[in-house]
PDB file of N, CA, C and O in Angstrom:
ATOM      1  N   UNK A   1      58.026 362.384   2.381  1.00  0.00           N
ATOM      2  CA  UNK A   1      57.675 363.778   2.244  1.00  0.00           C
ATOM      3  C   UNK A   1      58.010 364.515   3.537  1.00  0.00           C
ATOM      4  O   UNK A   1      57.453 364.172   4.580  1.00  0.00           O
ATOM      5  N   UNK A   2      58.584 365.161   3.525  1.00  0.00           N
ATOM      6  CA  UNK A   2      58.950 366.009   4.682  1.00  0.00           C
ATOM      7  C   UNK A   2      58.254 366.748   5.356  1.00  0.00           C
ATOM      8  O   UNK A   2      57.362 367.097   4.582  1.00  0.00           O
ATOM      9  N   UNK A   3      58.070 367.256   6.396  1.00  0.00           N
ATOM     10  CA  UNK A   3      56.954 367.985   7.279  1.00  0.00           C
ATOM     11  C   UNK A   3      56.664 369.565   6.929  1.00  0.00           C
ATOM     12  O   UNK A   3      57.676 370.222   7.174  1.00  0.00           O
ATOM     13  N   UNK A   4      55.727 370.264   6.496  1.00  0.00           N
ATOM     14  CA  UNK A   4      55.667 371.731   6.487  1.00  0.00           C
ATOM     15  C   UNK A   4      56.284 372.617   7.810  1.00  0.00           C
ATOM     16  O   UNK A   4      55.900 372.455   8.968  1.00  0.00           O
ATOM     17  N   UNK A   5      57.061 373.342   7.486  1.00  0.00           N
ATOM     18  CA  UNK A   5      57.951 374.113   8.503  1.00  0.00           C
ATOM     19  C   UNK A   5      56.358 374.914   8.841  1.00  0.00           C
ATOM     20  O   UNK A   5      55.576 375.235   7.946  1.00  0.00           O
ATOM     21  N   UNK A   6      56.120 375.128  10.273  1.00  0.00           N
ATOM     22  CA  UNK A   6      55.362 376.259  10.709  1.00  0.00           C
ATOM     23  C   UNK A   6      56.026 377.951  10.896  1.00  0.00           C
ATOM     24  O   UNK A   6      57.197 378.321  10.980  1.00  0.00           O
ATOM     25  N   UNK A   7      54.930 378.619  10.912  1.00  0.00           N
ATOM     26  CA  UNK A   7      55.092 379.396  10.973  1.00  0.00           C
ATOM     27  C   UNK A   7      54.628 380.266  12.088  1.00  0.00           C
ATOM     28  O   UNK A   7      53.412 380.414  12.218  1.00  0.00           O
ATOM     29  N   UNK A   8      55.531 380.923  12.994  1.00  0.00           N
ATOM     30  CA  UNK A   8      55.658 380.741  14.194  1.00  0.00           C
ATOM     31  C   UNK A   8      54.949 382.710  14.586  1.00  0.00           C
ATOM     32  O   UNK A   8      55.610 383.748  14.612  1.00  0.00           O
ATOM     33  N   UNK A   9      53.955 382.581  14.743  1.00  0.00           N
ATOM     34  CA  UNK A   9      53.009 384.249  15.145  1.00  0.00           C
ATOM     35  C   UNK A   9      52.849 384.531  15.829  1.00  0.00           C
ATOM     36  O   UNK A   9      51.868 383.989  16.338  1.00  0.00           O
ATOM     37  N   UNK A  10      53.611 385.803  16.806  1.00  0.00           N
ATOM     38  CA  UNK A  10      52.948 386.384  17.659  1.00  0.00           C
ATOM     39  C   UNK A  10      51.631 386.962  17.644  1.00  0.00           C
ATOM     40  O   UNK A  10      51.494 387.390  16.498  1.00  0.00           O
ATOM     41  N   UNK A  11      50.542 387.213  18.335  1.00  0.00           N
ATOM     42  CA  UNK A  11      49.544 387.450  18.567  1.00  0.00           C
ATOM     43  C   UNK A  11      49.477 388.350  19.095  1.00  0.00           C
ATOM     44  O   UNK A  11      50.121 387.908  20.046  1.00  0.00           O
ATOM     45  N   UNK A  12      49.191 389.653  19.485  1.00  0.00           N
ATOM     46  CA  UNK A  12      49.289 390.938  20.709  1.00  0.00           C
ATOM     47  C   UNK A  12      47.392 391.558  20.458  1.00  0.00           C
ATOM     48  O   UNK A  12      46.709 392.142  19.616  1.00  0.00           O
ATOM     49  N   UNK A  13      47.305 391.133  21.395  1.00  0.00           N
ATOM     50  CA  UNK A  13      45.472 391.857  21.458  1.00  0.00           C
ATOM     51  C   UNK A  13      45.762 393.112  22.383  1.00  0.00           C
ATOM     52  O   UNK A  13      46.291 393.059  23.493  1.00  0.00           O
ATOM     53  N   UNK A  14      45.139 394.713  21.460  1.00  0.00           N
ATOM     54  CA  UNK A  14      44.608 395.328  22.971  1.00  0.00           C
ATOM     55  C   UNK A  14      44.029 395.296  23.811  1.00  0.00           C
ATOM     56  O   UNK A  14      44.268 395.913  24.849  1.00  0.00           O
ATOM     57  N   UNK A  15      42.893 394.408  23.567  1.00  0.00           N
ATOM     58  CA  UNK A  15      41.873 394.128  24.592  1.00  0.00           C
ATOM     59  C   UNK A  15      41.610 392.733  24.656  1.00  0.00           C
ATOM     60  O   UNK A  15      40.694 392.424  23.894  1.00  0.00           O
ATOM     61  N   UNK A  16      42.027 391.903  25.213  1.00  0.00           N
ATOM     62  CA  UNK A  16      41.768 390.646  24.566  1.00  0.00           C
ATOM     63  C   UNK A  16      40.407 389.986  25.572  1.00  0.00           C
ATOM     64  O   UNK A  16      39.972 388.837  25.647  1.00  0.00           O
ATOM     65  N   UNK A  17      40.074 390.998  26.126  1.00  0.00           N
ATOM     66  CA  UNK A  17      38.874 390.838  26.729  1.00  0.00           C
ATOM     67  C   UNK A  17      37.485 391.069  25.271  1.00  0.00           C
ATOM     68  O   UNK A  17      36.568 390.287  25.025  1.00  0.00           O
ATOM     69  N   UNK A  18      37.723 392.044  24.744  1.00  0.00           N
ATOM     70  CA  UNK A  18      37.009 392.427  23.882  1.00  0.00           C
ATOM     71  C   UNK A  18      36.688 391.014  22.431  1.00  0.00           C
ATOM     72  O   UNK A  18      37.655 390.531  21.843  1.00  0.00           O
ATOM     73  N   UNK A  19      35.884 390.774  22.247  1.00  0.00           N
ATOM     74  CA  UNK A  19      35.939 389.682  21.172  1.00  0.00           C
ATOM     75  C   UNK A  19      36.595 390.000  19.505  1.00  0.00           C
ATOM     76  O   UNK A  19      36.499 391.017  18.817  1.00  0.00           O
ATOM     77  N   UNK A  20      37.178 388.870  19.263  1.00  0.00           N
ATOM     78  CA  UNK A  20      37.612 389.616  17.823  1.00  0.00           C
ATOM     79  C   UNK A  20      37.782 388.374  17.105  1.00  0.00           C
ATOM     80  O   UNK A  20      38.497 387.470  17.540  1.00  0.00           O
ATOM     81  N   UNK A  21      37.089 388.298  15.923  1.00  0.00           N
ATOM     82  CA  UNK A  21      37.634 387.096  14.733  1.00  0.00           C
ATOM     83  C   UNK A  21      38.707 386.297  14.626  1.00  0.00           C
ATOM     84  O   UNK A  21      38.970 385.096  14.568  1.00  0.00           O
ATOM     85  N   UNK A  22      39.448 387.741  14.617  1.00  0.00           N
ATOM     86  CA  UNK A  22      41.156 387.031  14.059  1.00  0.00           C
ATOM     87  C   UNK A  22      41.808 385.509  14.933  1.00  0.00           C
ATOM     88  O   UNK A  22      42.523 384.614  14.483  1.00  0.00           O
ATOM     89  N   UNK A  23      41.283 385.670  16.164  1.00  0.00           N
ATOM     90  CA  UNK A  23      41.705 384.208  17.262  1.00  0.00           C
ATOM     91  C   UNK A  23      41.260 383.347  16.692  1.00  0.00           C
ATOM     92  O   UNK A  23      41.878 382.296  16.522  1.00  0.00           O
ATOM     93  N   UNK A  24      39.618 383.644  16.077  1.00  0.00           N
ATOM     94  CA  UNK A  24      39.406 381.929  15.494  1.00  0.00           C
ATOM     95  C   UNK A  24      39.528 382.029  13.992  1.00  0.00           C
ATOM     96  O   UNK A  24      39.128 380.992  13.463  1.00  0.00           O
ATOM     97  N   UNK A  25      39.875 382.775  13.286  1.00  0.00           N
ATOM     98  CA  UNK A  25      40.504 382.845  12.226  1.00  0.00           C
ATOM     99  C   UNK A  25      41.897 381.680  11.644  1.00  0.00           C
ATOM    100  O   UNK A  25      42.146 380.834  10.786  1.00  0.00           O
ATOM    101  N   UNK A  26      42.521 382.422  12.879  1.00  0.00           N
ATOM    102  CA  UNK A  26      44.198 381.891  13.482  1.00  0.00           C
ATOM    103  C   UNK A  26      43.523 380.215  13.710  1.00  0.00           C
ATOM    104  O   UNK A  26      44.139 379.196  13.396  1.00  0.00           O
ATOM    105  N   UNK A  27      42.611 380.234  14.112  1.00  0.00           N
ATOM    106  CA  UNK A  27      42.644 378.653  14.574  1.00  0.00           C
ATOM    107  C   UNK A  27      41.796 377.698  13.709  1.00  0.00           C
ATOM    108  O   UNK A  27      41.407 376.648  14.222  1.00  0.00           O
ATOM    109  N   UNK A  28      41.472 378.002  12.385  1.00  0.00           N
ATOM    110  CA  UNK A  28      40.876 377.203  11.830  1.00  0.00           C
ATOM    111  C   UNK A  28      41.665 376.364  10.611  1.00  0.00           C
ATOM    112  O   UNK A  28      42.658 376.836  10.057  1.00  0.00           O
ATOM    113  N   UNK A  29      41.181 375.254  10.317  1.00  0.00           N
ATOM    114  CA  UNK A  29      41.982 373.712  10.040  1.00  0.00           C
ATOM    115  C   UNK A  29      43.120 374.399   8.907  1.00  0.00           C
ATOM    116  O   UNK A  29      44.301 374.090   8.748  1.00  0.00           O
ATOM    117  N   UNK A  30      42.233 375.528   8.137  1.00  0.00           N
ATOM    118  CA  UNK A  30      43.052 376.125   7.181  1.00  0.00           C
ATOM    119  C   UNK A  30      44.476 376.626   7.395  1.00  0.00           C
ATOM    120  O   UNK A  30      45.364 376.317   6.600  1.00  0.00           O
ATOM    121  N   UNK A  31      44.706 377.399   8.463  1.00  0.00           N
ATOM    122  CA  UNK A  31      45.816 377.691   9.101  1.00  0.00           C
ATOM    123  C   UNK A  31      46.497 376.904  10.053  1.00  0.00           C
ATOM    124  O   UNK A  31      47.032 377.387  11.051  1.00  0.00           O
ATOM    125  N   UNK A  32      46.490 375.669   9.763  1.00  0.00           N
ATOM    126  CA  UNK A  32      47.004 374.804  10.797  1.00  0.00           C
ATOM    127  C   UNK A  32      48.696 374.751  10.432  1.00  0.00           C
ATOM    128  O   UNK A  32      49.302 373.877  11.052  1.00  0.00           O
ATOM    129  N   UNK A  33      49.358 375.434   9.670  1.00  0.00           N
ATOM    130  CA  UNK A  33      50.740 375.806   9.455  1.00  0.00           C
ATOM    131  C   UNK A  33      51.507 376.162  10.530  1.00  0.00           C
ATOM    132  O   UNK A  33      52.596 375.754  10.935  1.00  0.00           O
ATOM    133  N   UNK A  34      50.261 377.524  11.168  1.00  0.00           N
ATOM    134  CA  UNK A  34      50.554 378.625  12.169  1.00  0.00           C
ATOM    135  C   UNK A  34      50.465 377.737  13.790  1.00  0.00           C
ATOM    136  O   UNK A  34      49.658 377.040  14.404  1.00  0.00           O
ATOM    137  N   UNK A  35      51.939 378.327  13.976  1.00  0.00           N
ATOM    138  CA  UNK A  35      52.026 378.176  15.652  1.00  0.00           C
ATOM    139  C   UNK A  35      52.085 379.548  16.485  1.00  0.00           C
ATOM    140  O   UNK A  35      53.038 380.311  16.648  1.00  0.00           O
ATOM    141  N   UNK A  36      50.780 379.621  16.955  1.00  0.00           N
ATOM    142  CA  UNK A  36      50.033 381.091  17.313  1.00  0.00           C
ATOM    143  C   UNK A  36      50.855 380.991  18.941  1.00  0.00           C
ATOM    144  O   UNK A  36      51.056 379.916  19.506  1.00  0.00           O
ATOM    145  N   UNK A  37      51.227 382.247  19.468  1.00  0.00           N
ATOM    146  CA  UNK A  37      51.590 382.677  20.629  1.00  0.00           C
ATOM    147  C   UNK A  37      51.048 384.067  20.956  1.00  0.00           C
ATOM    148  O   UNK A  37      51.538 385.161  20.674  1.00  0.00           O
ATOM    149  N   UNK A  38      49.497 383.664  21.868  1.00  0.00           N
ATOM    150  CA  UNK A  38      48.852 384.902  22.122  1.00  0.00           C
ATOM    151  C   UNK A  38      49.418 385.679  22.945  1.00  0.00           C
ATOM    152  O   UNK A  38      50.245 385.092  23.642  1.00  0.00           O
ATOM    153  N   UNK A  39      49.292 386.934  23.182  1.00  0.00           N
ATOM    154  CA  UNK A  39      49.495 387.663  24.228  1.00  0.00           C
ATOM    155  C   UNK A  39      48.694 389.317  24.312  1.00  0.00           C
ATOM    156  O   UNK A  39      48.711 390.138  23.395  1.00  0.00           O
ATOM    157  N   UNK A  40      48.145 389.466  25.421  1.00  0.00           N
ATOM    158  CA  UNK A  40      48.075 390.920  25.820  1.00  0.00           C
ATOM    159  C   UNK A  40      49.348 392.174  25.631  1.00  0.00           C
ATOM    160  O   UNK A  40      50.574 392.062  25.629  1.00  0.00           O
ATOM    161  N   UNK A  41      48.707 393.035  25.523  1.00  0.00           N
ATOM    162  CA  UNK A  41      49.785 394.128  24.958  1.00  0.00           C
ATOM    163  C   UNK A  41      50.827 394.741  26.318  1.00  0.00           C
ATOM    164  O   UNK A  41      51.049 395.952  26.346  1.00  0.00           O
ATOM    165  N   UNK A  42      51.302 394.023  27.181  1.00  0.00           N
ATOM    166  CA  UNK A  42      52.294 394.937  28.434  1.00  0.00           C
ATOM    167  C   UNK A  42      52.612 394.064  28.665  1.00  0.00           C
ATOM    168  O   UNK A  42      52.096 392.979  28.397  1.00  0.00           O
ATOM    169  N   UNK A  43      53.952 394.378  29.470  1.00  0.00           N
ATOM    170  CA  UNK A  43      55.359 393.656  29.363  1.00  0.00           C
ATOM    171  C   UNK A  43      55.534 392.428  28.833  1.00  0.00           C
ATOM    172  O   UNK A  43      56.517 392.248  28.114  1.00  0.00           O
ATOM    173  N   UNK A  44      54.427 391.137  29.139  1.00  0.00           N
ATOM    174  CA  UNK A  44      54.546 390.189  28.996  1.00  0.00           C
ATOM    175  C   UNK A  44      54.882 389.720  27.413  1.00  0.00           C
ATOM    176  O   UNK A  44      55.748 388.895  27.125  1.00  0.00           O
ATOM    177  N   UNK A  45      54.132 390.325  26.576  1.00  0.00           N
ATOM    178  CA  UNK A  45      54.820 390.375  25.681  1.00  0.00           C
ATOM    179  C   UNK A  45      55.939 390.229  25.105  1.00  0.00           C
ATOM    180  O   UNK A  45      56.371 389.367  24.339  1.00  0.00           O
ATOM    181  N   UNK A  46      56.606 391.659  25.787  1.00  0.00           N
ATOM    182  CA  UNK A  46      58.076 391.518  25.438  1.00  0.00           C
ATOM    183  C   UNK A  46      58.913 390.333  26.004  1.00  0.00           C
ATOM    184  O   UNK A  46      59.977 389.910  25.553  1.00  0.00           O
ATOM    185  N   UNK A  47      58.516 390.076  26.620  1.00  0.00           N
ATOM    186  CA  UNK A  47      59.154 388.685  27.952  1.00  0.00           C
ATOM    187  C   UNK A  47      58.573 388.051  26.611  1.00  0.00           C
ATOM    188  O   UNK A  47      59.174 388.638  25.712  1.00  0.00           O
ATOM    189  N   UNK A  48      57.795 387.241  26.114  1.00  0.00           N
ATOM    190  CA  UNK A  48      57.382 385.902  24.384  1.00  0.00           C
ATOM    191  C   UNK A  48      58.553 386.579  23.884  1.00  0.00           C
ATOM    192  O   UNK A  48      59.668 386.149  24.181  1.00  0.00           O
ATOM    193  N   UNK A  49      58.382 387.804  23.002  1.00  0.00           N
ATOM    194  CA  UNK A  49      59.885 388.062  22.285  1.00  0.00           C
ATOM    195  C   UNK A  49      60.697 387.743  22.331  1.00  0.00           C
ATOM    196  O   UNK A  49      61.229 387.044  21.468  1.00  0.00           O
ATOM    197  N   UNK A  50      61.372 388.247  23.772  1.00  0.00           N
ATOM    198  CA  UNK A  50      62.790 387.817  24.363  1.00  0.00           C
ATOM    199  C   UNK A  50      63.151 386.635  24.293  1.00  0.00           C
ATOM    200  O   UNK A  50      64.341 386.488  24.014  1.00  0.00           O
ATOM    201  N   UNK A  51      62.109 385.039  24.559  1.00  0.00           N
ATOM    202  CA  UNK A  51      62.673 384.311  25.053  1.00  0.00           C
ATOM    203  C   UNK A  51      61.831 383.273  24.088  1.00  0.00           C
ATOM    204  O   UNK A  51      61.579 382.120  24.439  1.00  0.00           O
ATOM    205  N   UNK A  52      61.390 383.893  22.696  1.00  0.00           N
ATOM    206  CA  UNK A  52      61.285 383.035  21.837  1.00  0.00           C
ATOM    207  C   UNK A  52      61.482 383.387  20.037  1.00  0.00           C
ATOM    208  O   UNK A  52      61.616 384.517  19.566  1.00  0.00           O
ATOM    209  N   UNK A  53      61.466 382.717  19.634  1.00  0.00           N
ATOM    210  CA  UNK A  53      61.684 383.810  18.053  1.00  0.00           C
ATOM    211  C   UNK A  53      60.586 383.128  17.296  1.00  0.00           C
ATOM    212  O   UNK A  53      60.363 381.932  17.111  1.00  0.00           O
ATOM    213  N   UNK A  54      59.816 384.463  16.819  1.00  0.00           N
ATOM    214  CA  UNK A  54      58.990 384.340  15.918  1.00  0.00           C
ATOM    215  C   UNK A  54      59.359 384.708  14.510  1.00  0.00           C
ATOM    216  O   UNK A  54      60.484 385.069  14.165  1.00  0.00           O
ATOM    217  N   UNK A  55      58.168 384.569  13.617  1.00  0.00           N
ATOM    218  CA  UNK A  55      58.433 384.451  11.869  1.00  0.00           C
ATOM    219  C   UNK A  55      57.756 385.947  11.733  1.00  0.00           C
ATOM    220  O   UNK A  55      58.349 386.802  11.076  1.00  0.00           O
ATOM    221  N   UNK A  56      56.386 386.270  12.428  1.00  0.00           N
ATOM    222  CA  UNK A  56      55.889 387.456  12.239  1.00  0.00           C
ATOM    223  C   UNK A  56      55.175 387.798  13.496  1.00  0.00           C
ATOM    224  O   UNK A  56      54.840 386.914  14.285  1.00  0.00           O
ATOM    225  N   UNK A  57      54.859 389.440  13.766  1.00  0.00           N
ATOM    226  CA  UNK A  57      54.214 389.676  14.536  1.00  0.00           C
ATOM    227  C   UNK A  57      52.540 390.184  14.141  1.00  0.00           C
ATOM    228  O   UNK A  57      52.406 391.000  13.229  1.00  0.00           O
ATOM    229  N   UNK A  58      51.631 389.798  14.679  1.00  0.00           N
ATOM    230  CA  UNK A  58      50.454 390.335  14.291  1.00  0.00           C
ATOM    231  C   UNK A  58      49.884 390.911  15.702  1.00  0.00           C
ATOM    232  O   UNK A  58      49.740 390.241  16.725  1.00  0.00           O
ATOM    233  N   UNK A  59      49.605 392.221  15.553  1.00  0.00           N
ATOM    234  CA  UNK A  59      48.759 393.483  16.223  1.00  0.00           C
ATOM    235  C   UNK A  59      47.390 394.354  16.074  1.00  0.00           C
ATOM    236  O   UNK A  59      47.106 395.386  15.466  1.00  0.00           O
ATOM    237  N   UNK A  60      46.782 393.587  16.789  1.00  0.00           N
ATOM    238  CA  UNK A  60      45.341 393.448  16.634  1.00  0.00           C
ATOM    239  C   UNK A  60      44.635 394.921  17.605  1.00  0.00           C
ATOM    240  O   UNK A  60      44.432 394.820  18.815  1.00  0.00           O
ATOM    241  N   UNK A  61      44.399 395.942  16.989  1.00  0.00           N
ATOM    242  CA  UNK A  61      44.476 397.253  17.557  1.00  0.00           C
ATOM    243  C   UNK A  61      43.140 397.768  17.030  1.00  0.00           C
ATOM    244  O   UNK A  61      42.933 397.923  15.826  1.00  0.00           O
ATOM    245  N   UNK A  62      42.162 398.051  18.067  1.00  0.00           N
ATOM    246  CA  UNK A  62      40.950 398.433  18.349  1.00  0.00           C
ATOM    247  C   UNK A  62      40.835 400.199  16.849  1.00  0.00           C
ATOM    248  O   UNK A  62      40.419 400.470  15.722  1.00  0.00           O
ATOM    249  N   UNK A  63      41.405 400.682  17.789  1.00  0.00           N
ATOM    250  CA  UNK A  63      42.170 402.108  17.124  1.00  0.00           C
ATOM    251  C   UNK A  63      43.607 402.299  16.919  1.00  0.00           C
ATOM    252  O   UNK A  63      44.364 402.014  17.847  1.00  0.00           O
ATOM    253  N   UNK A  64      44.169 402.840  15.588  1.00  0.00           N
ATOM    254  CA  UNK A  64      45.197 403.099  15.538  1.00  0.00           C
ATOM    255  C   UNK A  64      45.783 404.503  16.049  1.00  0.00           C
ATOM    256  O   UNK A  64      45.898 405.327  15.141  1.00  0.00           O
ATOM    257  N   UNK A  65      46.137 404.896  17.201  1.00  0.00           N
ATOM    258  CA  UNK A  65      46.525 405.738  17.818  1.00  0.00           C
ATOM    259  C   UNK A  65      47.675 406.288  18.246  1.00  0.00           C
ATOM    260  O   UNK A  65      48.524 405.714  17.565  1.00  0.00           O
ATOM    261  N   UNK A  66      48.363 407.234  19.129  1.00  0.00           N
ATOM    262  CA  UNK A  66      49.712 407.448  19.198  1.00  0.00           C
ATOM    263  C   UNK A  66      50.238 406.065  20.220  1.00  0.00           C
ATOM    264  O   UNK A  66      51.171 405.272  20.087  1.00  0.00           O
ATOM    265  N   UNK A  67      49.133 406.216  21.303  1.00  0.00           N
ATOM    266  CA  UNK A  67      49.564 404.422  21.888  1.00  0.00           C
ATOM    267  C   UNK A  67      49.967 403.205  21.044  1.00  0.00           C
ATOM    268  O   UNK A  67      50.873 402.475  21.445  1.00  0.00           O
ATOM    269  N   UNK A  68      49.303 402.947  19.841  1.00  0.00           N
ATOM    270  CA  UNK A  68      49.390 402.124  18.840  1.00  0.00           C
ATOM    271  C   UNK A  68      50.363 402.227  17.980  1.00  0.00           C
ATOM    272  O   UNK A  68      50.779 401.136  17.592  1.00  0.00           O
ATOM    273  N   UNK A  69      50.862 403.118  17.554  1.00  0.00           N
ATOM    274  CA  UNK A  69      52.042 403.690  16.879  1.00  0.00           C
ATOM    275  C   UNK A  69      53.945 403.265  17.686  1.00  0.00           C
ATOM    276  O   UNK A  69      55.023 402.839  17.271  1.00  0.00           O
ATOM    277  N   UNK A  70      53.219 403.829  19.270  1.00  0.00           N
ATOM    278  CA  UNK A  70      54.398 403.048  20.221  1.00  0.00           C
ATOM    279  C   UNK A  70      54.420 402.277  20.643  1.00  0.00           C
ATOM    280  O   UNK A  70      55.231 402.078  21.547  1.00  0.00           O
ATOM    281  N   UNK A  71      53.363 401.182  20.165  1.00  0.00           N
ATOM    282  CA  UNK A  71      53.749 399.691  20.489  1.00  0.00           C
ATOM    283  C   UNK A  71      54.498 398.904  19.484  1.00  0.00           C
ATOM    284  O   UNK A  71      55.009 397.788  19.563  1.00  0.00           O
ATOM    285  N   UNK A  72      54.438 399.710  18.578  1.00  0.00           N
ATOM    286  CA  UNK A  72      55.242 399.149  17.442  1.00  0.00           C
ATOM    287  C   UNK A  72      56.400 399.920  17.003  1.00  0.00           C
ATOM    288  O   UNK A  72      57.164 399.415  16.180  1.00  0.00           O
ATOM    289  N   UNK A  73      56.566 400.848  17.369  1.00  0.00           N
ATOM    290  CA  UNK A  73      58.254 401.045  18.080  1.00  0.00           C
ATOM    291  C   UNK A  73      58.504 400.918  18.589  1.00  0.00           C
ATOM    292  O   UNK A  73      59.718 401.105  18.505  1.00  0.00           O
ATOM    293  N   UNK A  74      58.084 400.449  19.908  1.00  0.00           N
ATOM    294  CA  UNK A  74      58.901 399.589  20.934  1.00  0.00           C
ATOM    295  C   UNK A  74      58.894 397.962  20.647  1.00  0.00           C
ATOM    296  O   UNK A  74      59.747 397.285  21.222  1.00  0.00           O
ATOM    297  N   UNK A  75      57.938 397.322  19.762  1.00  0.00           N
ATOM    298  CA  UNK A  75      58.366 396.397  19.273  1.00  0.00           C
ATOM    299  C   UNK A  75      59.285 396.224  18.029  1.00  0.00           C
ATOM    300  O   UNK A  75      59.919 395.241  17.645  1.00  0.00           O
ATOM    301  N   UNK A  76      59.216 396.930  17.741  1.00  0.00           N
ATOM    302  CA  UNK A  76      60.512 396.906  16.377  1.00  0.00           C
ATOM    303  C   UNK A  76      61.849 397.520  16.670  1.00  0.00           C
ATOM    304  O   UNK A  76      62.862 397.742  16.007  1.00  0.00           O
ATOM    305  N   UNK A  77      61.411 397.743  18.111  1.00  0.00           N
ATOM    306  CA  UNK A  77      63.125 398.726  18.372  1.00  0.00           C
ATOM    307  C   UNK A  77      64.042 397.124  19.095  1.00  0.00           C
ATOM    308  O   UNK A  77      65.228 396.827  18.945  1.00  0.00           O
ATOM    309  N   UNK A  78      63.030 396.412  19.812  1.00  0.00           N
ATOM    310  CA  UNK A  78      63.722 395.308  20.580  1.00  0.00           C
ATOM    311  C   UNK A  78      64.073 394.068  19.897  1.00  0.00           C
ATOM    312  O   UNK A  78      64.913 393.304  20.373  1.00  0.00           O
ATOM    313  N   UNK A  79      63.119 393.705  18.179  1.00  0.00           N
ATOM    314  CA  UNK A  79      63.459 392.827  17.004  1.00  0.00           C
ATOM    315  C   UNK A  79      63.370 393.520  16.103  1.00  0.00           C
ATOM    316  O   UNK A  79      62.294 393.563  15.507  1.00  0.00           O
ATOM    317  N   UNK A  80      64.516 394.349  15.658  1.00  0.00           N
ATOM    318  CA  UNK A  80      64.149 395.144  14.258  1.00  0.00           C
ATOM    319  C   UNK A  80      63.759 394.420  13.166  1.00  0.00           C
ATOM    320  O   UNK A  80      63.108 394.958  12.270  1.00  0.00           O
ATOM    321  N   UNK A  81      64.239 392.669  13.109  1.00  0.00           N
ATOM    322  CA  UNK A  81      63.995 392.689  11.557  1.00  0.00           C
ATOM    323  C   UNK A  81      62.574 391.550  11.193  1.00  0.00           C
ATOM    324  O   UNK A  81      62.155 391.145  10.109  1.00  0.00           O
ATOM    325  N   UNK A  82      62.024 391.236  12.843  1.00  0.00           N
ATOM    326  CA  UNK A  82      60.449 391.294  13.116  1.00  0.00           C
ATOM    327  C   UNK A  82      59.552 391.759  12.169  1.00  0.00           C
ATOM    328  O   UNK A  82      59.220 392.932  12.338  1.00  0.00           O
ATOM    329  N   UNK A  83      58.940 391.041  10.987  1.00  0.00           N
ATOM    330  CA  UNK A  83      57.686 391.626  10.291  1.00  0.00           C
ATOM    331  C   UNK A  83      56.519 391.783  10.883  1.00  0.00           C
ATOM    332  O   UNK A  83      55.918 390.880  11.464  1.00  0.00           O
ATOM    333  N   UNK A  84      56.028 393.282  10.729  1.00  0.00           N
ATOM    334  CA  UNK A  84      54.993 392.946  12.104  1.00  0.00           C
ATOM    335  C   UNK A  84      53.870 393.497  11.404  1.00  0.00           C
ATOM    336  O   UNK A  84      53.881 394.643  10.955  1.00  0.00           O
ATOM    337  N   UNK A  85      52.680 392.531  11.276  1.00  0.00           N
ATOM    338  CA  UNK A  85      51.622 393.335  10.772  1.00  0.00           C
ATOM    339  C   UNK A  85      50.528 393.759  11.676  1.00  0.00           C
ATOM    340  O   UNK A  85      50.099 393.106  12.628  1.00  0.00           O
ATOM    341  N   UNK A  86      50.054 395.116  11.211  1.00  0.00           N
ATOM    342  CA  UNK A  86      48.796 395.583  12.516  1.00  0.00           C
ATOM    343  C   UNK A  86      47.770 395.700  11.773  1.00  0.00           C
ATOM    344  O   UNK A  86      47.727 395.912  10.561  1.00  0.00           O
ATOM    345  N   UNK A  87      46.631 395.509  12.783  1.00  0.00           N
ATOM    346  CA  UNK A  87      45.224 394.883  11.867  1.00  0.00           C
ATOM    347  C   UNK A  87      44.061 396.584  13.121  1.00  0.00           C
ATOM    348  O   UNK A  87      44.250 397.178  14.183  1.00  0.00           O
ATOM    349  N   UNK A  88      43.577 396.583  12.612  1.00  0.00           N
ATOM    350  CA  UNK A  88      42.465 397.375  13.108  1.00  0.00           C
ATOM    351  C   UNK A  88      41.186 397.689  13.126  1.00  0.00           C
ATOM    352  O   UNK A  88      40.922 397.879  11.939  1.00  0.00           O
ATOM    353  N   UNK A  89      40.289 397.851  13.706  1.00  0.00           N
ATOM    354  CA  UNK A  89      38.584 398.116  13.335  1.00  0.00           C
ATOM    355  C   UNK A  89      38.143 398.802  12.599  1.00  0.00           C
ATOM    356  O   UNK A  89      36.988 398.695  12.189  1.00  0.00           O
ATOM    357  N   UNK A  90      39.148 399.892  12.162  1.00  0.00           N
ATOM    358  CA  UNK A  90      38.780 401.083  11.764  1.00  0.00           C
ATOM    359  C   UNK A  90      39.506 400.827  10.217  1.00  0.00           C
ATOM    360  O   UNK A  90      39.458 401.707   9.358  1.00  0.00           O
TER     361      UNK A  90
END
């Protein structure tokens, strides 16, 4: 039987100081498919992008705002064909 291909997720927290589900969501036995690559929302980010390829992006955004709006045109301008889903409190 052959191995399940993972599926390879960026992670982008605005605050990743702030607590939020979705991390241990991402990490429970159920989703053990997912090969999670966290990151904070500035530059570093884009530096994971650049120098790895993911399956999807997930954007974990307190408020959806005009800041929030241009993180995801500037992430979709640098991998356009990047599925990127954004998740929010609100």
């Amino acid at each position: 039987m052959a191995p399940k291909s993972r599926i390879r997720v960026l992670f982008i927290e605005e605050r990743p100081s702030e607590s939020s589900r979705l991390p241990a969501l991402l990490a429970e036995p159920e989703a053990s498919i997912l090969e999670v690559s966290m990151a904070s929302w500035d530059p570093e980010a884009l530096k994971r992008v650049a120098g790895k390829r993911f399956d999807v992006a997930l954007l974990d955004f307190a408020v959806i705002d005009a800041r929030a709006i241009a993180t995801v045109k500037q992430l979709h301008g640098r991998i356009a064909l990047l599925p990127i889903v954004v998740v929010s409190d609100h």
